[in-house]
C-alpha positions as a Python dict, from the first residue, in 0.01 Angstrom:
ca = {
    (1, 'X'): (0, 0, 0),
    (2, 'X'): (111, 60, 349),
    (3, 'X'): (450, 188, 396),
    (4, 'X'): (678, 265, 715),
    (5, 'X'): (861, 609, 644),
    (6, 'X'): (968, 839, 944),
    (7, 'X'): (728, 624, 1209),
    (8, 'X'): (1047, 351, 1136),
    (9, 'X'): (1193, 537, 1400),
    (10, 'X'): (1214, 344, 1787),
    (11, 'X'): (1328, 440, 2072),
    (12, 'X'): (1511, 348, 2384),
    (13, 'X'): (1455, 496, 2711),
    (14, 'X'): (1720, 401, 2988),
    (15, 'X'): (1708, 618, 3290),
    (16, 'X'): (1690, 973, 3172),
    (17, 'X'): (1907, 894, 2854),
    (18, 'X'): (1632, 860, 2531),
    (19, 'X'): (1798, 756, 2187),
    (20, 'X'): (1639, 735, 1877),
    (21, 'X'): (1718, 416, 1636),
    (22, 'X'): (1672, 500, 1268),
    (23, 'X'): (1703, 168, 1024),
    (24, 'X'): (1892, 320, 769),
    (25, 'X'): (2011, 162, 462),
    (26, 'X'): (2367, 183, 574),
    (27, 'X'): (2311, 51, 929),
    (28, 'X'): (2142, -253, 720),
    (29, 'X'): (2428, -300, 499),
    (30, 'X'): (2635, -309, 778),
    (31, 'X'): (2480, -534, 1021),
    (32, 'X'): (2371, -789, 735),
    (33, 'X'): (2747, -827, 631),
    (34, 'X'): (2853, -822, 963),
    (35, 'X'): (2628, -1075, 1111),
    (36, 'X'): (2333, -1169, 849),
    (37, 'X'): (1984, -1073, 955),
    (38, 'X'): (1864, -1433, 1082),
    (39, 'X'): (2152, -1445, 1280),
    (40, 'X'): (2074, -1052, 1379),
    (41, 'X'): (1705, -1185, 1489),
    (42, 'X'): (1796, -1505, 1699),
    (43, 'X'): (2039, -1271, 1878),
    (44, 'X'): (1833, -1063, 1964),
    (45, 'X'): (1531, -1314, 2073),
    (46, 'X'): (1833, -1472, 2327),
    (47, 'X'): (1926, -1101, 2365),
    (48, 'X'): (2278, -1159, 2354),
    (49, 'X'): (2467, -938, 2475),
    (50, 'X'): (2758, -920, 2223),
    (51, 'X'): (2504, -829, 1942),
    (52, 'X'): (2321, -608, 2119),
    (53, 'X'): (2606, -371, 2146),
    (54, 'X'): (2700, -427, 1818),
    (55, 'X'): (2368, -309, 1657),
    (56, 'X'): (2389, -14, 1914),
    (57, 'X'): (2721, 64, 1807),
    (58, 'X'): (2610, 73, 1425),
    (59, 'X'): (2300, 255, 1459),
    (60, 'X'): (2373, 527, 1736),
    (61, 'X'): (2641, 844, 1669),
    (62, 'X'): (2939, 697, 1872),
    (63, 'X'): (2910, 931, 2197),
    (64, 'X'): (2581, 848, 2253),
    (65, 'X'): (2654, 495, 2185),
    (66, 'X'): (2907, 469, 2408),
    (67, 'X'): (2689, 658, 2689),
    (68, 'X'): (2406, 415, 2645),
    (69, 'X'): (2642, 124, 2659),
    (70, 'X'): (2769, 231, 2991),
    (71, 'X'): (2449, 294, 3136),
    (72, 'X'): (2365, -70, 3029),
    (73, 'X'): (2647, -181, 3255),
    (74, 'X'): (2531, -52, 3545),
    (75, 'X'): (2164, -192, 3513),
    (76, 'X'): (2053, -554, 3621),
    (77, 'X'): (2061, -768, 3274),
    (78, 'X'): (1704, -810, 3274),
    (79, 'X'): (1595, -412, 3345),
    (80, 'X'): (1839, -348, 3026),
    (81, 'X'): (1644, -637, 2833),
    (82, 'X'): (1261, -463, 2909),
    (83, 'X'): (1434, -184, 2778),
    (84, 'X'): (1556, -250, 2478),
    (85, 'X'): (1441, -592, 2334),
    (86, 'X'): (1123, -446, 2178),
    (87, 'X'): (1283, -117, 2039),
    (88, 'X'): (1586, -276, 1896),
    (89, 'X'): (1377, -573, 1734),
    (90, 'X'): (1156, -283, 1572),
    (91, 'X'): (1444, -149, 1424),
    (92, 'X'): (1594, -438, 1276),
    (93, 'X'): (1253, -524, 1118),
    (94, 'X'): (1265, -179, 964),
    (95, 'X'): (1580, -346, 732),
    (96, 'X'): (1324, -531, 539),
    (97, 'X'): (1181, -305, 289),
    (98, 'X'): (812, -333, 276),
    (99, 'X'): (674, -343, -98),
    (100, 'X'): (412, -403, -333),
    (101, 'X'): (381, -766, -501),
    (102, 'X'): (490, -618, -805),
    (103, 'X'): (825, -486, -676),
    (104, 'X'): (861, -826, -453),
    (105, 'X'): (929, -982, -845),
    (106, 'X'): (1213, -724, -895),
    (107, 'X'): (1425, -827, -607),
    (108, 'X'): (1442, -1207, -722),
    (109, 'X'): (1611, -1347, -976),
    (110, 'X'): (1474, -1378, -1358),
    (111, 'X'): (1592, -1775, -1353),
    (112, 'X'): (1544, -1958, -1024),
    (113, 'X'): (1276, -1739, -900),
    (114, 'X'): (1460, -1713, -589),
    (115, 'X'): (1489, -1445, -366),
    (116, 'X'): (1789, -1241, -383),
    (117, 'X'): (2052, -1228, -88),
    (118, 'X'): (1981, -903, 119),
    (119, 'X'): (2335, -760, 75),
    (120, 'X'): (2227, -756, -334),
    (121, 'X'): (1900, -638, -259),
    (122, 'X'): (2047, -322, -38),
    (123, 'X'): (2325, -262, -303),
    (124, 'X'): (2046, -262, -554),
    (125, 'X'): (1833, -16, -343),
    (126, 'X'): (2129, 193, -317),
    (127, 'X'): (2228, 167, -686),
    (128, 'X'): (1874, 234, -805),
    (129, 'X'): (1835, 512, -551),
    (130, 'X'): (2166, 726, -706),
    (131, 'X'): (2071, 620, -1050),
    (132, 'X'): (1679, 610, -1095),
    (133, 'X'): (1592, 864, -842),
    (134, 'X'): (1899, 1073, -843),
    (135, 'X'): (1959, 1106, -495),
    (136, 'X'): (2269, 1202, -320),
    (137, 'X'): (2517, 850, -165),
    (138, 'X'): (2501, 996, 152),
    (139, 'X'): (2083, 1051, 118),
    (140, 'X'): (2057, 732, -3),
    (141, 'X'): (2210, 548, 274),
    (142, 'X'): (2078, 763, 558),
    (143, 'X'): (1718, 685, 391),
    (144, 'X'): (1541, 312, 530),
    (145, 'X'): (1545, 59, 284),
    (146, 'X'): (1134, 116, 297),
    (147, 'X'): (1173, 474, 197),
    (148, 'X'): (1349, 368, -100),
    (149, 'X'): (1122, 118, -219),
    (150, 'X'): (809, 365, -145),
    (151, 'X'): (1025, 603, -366),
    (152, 'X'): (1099, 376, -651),
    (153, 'X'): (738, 277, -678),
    (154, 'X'): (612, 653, -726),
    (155, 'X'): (903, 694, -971),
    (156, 'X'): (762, 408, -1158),
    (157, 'X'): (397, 475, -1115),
    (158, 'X'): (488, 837, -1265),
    (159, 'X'): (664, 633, -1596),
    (160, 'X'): (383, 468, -1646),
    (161, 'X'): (136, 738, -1613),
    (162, 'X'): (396, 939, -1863),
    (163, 'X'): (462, 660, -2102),
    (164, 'X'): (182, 373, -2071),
    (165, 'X'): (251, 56, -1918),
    (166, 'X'): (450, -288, -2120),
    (167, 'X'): (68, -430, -2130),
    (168, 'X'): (-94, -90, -2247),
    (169, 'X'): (232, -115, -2532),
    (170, 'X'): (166, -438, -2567),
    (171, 'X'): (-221, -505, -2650),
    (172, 'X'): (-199, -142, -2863),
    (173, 'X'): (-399, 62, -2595),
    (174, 'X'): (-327, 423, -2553),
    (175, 'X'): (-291, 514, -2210),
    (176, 'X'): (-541, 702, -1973),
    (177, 'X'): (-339, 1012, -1995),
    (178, 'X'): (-252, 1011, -2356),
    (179, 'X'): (-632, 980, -2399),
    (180, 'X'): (-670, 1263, -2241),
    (181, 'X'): (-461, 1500, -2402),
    (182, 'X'): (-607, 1356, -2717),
    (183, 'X'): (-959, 1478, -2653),
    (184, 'X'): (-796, 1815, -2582),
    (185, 'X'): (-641, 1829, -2862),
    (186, 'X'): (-941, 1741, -3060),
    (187, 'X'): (-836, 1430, -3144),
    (188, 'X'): (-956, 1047, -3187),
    (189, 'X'): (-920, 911, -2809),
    (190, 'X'): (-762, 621, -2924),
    (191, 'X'): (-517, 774, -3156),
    (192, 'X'): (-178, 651, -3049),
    (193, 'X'): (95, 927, -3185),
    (194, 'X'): (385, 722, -2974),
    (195, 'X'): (267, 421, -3196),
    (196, 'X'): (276, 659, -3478),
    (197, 'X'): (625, 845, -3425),
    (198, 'X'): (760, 455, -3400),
    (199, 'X'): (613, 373, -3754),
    (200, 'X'): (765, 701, -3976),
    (201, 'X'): (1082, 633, -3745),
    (202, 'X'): (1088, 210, -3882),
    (203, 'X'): (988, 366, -4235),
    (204, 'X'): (1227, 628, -4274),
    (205, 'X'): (1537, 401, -4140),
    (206, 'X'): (1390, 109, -4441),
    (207, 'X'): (1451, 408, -4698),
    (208, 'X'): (1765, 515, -4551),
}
């Protein structure tokens, strides 16, 4: 799977004043309530003006916001659009997470099959962030909503590799690794001791 990390990053050059734009999850959050991302991406196609600064304001530490936002003032309109249409239109696509198919299914809902509004789908990045992977608030919103999703996936990848996958549970397989440590041990291959702990567990709560 390809996946956007630090390379996210754009950047705006404006005289001798270079600024880098980071899509964090917070600047996201932010802009998406504020405005909505369609809204954020026909803006910025018509490069309106009003929008512009407001993603600049959200995005960039305040001094340097403000220092790029005067030296856009004292540019011709169109020399400030060559120079910063294409970086600020990579940014905002760095809001939407890129993921695998089978993470696409988790941000839509188990019903309508519909996708989920992107203000649920960043809380649930951030929620999932502080509570699957443990990270900090502040580390979770200063990470892009793609480094979040490329984390989740290894976090899951590593549960299945520890515990088997639903389907391997499911059909009665072991998994690869348990296989593994079953030949090391001397054991049948396809002995399943999870399968087994589950069984003396269901039997001794019958006799209880």
């Amino acid at each position: 799977m390809t996946i956007r990390l630090a390379y996210e990053e754009a950047t705006v050059q404006l005289g001798d004043l270079a600024v880098q734009l980071r899509p964090s999850l917070r600047a996201a959050a932010i802009l998406e309530a504020d405005i909505g991302l369609e809204r954020l991406f026909r803006g910025l196609a018509q490069f309106e003006l009003g929008i512009v600064k407001k993603i600049i304001r959200v995005v960039v530490g305040r001094s340097v916001a403000e220092q790029l936002l005067a030296d856009i003032a004292d540019v011709p309109l169109r020399a400030a659009e060559a120079a910063l249409r294409r970086p600020l239109q990579a940014l905002c696509l760095g809001f939407i997470p890129h993921v695998s198919q089978d993470q696409k299914t988790r941000f839509q809902t188990g019903i309508t099959a519909e996708p989920m509004p992107w203000a649920n789908v960043y809380a649930q990045l951030h929620r999932r962030a502080t509570g699957w992977l443990h990270w900090t608030p502040a580390a979770a919103w200063n990470a892009t909503p793609s480094e979040i999703a490329a984390a989740l996936e290894e976090h899951l990848d590593m549960l299945r590799t520890i515990h088997g996958s639903a389907e391997t549970k499911e059909t009665g397989q072991v998994s690869e690794e348990q296989r593994e440590r079953n030949i090391a041990e001397g054991l049948d291959p396809e002995f399943d001791r999870d399968a087994l702990r589950a069984l003396k567990a269901k039997i001794a709560g019958g006799i209880a």
